[in-house]
C-alpha positions in Angstrom: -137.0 168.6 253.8 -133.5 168.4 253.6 -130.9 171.0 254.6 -130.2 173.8 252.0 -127.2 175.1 254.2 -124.8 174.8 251.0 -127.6 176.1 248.3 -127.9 179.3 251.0 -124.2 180.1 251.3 -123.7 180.1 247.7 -126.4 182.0 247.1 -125.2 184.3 249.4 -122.0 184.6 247.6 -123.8 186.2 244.6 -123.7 182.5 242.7 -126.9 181.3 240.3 -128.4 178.8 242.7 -132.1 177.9 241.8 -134.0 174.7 240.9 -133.0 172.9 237.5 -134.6 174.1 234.2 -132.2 177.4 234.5 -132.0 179.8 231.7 -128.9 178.6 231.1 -129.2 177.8 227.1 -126.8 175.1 227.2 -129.1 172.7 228.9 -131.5 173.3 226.1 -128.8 172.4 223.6 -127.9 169.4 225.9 -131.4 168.0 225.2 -131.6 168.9 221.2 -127.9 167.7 219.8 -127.2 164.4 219.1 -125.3 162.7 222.1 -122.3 160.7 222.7 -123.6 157.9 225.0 -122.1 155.3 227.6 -124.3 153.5 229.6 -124.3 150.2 232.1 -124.7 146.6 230.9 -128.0 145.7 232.2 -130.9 147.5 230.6 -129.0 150.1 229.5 -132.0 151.0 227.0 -135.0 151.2 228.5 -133.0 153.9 231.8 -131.1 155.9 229.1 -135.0 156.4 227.4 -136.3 157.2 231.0 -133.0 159.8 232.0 -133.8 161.9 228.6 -137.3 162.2 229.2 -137.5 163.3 232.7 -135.0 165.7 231.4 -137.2 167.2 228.6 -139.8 167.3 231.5 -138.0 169.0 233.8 -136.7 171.7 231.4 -140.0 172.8 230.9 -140.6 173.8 233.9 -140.4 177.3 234.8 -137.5 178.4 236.6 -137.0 178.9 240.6 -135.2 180.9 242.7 -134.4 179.5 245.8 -135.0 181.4 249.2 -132.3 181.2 251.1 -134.3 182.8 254.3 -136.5 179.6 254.0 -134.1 177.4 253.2 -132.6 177.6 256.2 -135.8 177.2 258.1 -135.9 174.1 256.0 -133.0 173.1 257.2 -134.0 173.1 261.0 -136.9 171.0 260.1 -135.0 168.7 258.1 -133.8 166.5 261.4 -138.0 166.1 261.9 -138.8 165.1 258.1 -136.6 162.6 257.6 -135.3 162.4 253.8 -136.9 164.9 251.4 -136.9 162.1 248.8 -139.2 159.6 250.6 -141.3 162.5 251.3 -141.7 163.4 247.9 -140.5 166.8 248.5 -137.4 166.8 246.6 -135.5 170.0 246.3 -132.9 169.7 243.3 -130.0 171.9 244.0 -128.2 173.9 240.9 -124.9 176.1 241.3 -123.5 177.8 238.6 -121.1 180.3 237.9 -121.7 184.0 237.1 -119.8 183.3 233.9 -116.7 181.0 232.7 -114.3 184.0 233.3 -113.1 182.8 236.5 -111.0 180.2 234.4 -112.1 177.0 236.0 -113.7 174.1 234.2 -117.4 173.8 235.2 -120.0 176.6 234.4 -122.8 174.8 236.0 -123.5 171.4 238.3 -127.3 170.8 238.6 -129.5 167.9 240.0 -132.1 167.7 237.3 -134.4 165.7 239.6 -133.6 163.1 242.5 -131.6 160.2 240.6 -129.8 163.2 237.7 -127.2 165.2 237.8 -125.7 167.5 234.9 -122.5 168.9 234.4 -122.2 172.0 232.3 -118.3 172.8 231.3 -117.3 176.0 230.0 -114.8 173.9 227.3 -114.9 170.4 226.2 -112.6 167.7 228.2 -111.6 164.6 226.6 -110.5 163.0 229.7 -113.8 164.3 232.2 -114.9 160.3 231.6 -111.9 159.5 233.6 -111.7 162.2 236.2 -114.6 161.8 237.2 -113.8 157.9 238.3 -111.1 159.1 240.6 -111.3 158.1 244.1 -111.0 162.0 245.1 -114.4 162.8 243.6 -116.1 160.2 246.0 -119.7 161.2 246.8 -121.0 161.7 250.4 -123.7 162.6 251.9 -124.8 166.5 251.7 -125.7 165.8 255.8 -122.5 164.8 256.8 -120.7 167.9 255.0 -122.8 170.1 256.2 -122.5 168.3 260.1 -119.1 168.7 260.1 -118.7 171.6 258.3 -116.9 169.7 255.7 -113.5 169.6 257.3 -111.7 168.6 260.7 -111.6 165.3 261.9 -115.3 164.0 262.1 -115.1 164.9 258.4 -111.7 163.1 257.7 -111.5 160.0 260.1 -115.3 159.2 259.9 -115.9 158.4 256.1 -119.4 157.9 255.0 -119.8 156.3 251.3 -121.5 153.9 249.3 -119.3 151.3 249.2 -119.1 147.6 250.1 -116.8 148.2 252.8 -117.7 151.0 255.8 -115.1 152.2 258.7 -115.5 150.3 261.3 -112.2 151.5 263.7 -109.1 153.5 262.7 -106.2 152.9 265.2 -104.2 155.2 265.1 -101.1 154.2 264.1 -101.5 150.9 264.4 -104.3 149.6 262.1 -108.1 150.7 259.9 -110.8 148.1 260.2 -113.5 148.5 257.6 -116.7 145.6 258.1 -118.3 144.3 254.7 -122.1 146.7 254.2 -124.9 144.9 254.3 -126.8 147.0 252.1 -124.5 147.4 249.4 -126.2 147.8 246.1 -123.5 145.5 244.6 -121.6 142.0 244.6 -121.3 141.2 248.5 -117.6 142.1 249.7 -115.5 138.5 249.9 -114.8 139.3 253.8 -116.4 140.1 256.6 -114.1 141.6 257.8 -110.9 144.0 255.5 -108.1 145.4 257.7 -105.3 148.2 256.5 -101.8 147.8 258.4 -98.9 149.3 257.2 -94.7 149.5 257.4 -92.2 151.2 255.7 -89.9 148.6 255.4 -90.0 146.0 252.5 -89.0 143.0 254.4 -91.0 143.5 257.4 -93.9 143.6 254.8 -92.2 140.1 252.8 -92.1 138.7 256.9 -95.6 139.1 257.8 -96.8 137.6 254.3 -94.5 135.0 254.9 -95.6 133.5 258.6 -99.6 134.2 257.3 -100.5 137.5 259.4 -101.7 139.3 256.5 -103.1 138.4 253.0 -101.8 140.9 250.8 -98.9 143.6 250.8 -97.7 146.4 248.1 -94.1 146.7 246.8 -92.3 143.6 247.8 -88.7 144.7 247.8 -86.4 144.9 245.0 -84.6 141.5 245.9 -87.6 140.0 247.1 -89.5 139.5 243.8 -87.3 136.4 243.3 -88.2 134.7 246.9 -92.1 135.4 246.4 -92.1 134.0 243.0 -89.7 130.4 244.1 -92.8 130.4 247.3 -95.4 127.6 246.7 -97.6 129.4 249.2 -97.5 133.1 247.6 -98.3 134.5 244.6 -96.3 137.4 243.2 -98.2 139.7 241.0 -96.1 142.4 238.7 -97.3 145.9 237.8 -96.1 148.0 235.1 -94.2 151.4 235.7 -97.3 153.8 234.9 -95.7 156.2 237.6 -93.0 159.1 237.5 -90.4 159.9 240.6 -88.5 162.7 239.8 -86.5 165.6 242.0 -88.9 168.7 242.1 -87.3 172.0 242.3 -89.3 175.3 243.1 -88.2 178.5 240.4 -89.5 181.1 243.0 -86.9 179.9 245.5 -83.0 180.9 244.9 -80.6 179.6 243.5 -83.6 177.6 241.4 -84.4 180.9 239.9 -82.4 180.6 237.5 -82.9 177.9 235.2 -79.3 177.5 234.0 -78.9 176.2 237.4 -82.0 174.1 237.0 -80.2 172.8 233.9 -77.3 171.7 235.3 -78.8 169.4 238.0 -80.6 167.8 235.1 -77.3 167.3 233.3 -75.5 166.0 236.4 -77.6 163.5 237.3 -76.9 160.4 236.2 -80.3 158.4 236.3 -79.2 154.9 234.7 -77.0 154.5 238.0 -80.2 155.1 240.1 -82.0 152.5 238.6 -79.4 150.0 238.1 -78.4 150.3 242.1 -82.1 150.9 243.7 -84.8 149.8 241.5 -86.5 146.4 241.1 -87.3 144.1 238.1 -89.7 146.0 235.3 -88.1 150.0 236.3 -87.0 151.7 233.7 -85.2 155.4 233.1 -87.7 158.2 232.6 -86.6 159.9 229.9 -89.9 162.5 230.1 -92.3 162.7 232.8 -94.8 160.8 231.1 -94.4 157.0 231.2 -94.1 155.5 227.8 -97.9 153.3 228.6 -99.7 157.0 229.4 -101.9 158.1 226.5 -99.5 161.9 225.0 -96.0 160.2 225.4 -94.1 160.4 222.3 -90.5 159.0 221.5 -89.0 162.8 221.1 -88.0 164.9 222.8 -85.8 162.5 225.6 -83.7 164.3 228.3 -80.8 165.4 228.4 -77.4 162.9 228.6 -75.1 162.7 231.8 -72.2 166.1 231.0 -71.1 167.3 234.2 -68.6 169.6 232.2 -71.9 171.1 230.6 -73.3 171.5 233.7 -70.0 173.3 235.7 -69.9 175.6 232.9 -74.0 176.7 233.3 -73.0 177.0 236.9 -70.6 179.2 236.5 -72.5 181.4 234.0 -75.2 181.5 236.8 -72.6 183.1 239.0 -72.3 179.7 241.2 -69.0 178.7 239.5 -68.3 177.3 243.3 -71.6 175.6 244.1 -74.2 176.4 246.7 -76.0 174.7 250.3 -79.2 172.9 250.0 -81.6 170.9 251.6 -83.0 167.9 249.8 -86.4 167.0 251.7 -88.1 163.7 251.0 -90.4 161.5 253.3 -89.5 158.2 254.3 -92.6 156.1 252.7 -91.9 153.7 249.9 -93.7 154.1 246.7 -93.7 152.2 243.3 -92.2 155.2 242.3 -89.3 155.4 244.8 -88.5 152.2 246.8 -85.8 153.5 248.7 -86.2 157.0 249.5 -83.3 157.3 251.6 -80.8 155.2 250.0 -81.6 157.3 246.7 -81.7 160.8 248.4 -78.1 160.5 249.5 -77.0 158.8 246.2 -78.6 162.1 244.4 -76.5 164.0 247.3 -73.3 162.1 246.3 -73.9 163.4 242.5 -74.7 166.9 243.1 -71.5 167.3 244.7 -69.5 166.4 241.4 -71.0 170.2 240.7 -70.2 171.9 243.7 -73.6 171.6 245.3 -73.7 170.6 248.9 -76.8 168.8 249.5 -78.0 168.1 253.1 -80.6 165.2 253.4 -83.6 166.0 255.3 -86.5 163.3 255.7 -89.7 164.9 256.9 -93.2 163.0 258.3 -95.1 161.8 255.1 -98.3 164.4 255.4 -96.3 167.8 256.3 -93.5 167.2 253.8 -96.8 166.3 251.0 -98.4 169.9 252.0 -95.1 171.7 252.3 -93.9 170.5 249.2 -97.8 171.3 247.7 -97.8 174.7 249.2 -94.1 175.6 247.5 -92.3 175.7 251.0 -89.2 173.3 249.9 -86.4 174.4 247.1 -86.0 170.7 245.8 -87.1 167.4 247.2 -87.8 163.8 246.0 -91.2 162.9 245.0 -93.6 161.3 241.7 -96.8 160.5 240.5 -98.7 157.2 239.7 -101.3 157.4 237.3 -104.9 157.9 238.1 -106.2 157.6 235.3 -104.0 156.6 231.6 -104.7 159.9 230.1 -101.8 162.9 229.6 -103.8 165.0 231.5 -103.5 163.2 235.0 -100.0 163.7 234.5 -99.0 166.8 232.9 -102.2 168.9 233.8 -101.9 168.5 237.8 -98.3 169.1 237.7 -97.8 171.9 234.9 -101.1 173.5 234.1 -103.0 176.3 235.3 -104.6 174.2 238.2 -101.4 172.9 239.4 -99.8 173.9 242.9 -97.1 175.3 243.9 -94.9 173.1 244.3 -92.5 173.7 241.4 -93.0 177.5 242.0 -94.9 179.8 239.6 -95.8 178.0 236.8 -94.7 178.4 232.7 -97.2 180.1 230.7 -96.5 178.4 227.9 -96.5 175.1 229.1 -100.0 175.9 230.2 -101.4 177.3 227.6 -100.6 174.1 225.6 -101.6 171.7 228.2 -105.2 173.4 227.9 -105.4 173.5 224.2 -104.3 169.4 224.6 -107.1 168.9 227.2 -109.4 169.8 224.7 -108.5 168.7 221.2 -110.4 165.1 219.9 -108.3 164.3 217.3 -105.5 161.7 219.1 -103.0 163.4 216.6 -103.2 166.7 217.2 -103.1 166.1 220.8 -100.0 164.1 220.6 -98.0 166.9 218.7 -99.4 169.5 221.4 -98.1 167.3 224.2 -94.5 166.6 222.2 -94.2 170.4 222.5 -95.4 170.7 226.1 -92.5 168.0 226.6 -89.7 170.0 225.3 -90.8 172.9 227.2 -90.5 171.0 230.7 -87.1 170.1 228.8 -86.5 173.8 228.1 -87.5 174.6 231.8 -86.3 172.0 234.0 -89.5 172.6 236.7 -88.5 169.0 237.7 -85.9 166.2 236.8 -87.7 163.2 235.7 -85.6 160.3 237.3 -87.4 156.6 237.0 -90.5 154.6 236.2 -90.5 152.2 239.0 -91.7 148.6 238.2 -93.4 147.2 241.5 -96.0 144.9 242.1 -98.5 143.1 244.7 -97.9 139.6 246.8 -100.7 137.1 248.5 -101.1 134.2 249.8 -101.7 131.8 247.4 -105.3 130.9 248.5 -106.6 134.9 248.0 -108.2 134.7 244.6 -109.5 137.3 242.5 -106.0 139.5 243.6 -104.8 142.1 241.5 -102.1 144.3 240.9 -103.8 147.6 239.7 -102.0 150.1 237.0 -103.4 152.9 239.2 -102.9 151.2 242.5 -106.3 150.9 243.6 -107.1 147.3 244.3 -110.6 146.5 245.1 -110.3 144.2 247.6 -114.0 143.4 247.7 -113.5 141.3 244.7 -110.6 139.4 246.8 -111.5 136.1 248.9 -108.8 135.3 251.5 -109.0 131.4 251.4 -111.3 130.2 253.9 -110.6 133.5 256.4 -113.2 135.9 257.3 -111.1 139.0 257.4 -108.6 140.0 254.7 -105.6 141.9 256.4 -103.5 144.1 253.5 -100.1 145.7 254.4 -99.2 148.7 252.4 -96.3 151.2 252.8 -97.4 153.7 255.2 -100.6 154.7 257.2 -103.3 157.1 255.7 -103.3 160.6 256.6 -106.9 161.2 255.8 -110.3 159.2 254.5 -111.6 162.7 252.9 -109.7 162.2 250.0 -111.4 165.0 248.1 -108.4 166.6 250.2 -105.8 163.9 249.8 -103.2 163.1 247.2 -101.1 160.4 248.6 -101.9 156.9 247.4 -102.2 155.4 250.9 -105.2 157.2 251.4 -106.6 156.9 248.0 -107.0 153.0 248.5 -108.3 153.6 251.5 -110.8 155.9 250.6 -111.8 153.4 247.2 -112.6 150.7 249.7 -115.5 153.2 251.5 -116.1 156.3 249.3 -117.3 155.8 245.3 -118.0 158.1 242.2 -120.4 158.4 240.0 -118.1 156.4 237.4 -115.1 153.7 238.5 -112.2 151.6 236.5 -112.3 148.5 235.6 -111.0 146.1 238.4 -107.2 145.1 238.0 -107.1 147.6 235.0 -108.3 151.5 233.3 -111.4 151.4 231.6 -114.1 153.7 232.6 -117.2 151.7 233.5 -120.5 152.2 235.9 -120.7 153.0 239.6 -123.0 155.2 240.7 -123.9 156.6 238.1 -126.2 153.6 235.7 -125.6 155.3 232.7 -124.4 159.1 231.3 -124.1 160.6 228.3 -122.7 164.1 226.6 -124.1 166.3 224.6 -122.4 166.7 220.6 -119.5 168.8 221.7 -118.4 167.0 225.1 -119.6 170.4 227.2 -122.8 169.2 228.8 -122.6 165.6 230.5 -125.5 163.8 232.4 -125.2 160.8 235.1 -128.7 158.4 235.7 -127.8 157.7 239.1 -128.8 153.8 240.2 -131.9 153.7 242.2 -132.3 152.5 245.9 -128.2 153.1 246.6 -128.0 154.1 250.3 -125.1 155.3 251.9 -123.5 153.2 255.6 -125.5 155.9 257.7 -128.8 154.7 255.9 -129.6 157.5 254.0 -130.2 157.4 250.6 -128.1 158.4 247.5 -129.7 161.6 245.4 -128.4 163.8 243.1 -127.8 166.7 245.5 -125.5 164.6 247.2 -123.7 165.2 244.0 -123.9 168.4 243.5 -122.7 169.4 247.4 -119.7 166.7 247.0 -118.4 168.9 244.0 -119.6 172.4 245.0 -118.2 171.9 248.8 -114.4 171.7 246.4 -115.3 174.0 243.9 -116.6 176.6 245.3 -113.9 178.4 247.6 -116.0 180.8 249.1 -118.1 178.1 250.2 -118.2 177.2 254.3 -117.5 173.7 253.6 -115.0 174.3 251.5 -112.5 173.1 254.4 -111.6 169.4 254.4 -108.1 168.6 255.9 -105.8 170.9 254.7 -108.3 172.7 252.4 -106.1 172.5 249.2 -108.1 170.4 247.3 -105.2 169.8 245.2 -106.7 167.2 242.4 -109.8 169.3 242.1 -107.8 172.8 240.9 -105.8 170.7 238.7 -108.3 168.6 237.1 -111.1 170.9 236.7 -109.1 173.8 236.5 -109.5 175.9 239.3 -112.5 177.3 241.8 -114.8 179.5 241.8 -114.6 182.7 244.2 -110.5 181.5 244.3 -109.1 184.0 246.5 -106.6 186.5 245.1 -103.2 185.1 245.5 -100.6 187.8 247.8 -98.1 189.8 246.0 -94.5 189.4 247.1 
């Protein structure tokens, strides 16, 4: 049988943990309303007809309660049995909250039987589709979690997934080499053979593309999009500016208390010069956080014009009529987003001074300035956002809502309380006037000053076919063949800090992670549509609050075992669940899934002062 390590703990923890067919009436009501149904091409039919009955079946049953005492002797014998599913002795694991008054999103995640999983929500979520897809909601194995104890370095340099590439070597700063699986359930990979290697500098990148060491890179520089497009032997591909980089400045740190002062930096800067001086061809001005292609932008409100007169005079009314010291922290990786980091840190410290502010430029190493700036540590600091996913939410909701960090301080109330009223509104109108009032509120506010949308883009060899330049920035380079080459060598912008990205947030890792690691649900390659992955087919119940994934059949993951449903359940629960003892990962912030889904359950009580 396999090990019920996870299903014990929680249980421990006072949680609902029993075999599916709870007494939970919403998975009755899951099964009677008329459902909202997306399903795979091939024979989509005939499995969405077998998915609903085996779950009319299995509510029938009567309900379990697991024994946690057993369980764990279960779990010794486990190494003996080999898989509980080619036994036929299938366990399906079910944790659920003790109600929805914790605040998070999910009341209830259950394997119905070995190939189904359900999600119960305690409020509707137009974008859960999309979230789901995200390369930090990749499943593992519920064996290697509970190996490692779902953190430290086994965990986070030794991915397991499902997907057509597996880890074969990370060097440490030098270079990841992932070999093409065997048994992948899908198309073959186009390589033997896909190698990561990475440099911070645009025309080292532009260099090695040049003399043929690698196949691909990200973000050509600014002037080199004219010498890869005039090349016979490259390819240039453009992306558009779904991303944000702004300057972040934390509320709960003085003089950012005050949000006169807050104010004033967003009238002194003057963002037009920014991108004019330091941004490549397709960049554009933000004039709100959310780019213009992101589903919730709207034309009004747009920030506020360049007055450095306006913004001596809120200065002085804040009682800093002659300025103030501060550190502007930033890390020296180029994104779409921001492709010269340090270049535009000391033009922003050139600006600030027309105010009286005395900025000091302080560059810090790419993972501890992400989980300093994440954990509220640093009073202002350059950093953005590319999409996930083209939905408001991804945006807005991981930045300003209830979930977010705290990285801009204590959040706004208000802002949050409209960001969850837009998260779970149908009607495209109503959520567009919600989110044109959450806008003038960051206005209002000034948690941030929305600076750019950086244009960017991909460059090949001209032999690779199938490349891509993503919206998201997850190119799938399985689909990719590199000529007549057996390996495909890619060179992004820095080094990944971590392949548990359940625990990550910067795109380095994501990509990595996409190549190894899959969800239940994926985008469509080279663009943003939801479509199958692991999960065949789902469906949701009338009111979006119950969905169910058909999981594909025979899908093993590289150690050999094969996919089930509790795999799903222990990749969400070991994030969800706070109290849990795999709730641990890398840093153990779990950043995407408290803003996405809400928060966790068993969150512990955040210290006064």
């Amino acid at each position: 049988m396999r090990s019920r390590k996870l299903l014990a703990a929680s249980a421990a923890l006072a949680l609902v943990v029993g075999a599916c067919g709870s007494d939970d009436d919403s998975s009755d009501d899951a099964s009677d309303a008329d459902t909202a149904e997306s399903v795979a091409p091939d024979d989509a039919e005939s499995e969405d007809t077998e998915a609903s009955d085996d779950a009319e079946e299995t509510e029938d049953t009567e309900p379990a309660t697991e024994d946690t005492e057993a369980s764990d002797d279960d779990a010794d014998d486990s190494d003996d049995d080999g898989d509980a599913a080619a036994s036929g002795d299938f366990e399906p694991m079910s944790v659920s909250a003790p109600d929805c008054d914790y605040g998070g999103l999910f009341d209830t995640i259950a394997a119905v039987d070995e190939l189904t999983v359900e999600f119960t929500l305690c409020q509707p979520d137009v974008a859960f589709e999309s979230k789901v897809a995200f390369s930090a909601f990749g499943i593992w194995p519920d064996e290697v979690l509970e190996e490692t104890g779902g953190g430290g370095p086994e965990l986070f340099e030794n991915p397991v997934g499902t997907g057509p590439y597996m880890l074969e070597q990370w060097d440490r700063g030098n270079q990841l080499v992932m070999s093409a699986n065997p048994d992948y359930w899908g198309d073959a990979a186009g390589s033997d053979t896909l190698v990561f290697r990475w440099s911070e500098e645009a025309a080292q990148r532009l260099v090695e593309l040049q003399s043929g060491s690698v196949d691909g890179i990200d973000n050509p520089g600014r002037d080199d999009f004219e010498v890869i497009s005039s090349d016979d032997t490259l390819q240039l591909l453009e992306r558009e500016g779904t991303n944000v980089f702004y300057l972040g400045l934390n509320r709960d740190i003085p003089p950012f208390d005050d949000e006169r002062v807050r104010q004033a930096i967003a009238m002194a800067l003057d963002r037009q010069r920014i991108v004019d001086a330091f941004y490549p061809p397709g960049s554009s001005v933000a004039d709100q956080f959310l780019p213009s292609s992101i589903f919730g932008y709207t034309e009004e409100p747009t920030w506020y014009d360049v007055d450095l007169d306006m913004a001596r005079e809120l200065m002085a009314e804040a009682g800093y009529a002659d300025g103030f010291d501060v550190t502007l922290n930033y890390r020296d990786v180029v994104r779409s987003y921001l492709p010269s980091p340090g270049t535009v840190g000391v033009d922003i410290q050139d600006q600030l001074s027309a105010i009286g502010i005395n900025v000091t430029v302080e560059v810090m190493e790419s993972g501890a300035f992400l989980d300093a700036s994440a954990a509220g540590e640093l009073p202002m600091y350059m950093l953005g956002w590319g999409a996930d996913y083209p939905d408001a939410t991804n945006f807005l909701d991981f930045h300003f809502g209830v979930g977010a960090s705290d990285q801009f301080g204590e959040g706004f109330e208000d802002i949050q309380a409209l960001l969850t009223e837009g998260g779970q509104v149908n009607d495209p109108d109503e959520r567009l006037d919600i989110y044109m009032q959450a806008t003038e509120l960051i206005k209002e506010h000034v948690p941030m000053v929305p600076v750019a949308h950086g244009g960017s883009g991909t460059a090949y060899r001209a032999d690779v076919t199938n490349a891509q330049a993503s919206p998201l920035g997850n190119e799938r380079f399985s689909v990719m063949e590199p000529g007549d080459r057996d390996t495909f060598v890619w060179m992004q912008n820095a080094e990944p800090i971590g392949l548990y990205c359940a625990d990550e947030t910067d795109g380095e890792s994501l990509r990595a992670c996409e190549q190894i690691n899959e969800s239940l649900l994926s985008y469509e390659v080279g663009g943003t549509a939801v479509e199958a992955a692991l999960a065949e087919s789902w469906e949701s119940n009338e009111d979006g609050t119950v969905w169910t994934f058909t999981l594909r059949d025979g899908v093993t993951f590289h150690n050999g075992n094969p996919l089930d449903a509790n795999d799903v359940v222990a990749t969400y629960v070991a994030q969800w669940d706070a109290a849990s003892p795999l709730h641990v990962g890398r840093e153990g912030t779990f950043y995407y899934f408290s803003a996405d889904f809400l928060g966790f359950l068993n969150a512990p009580e955040e210290e006064e002062g």
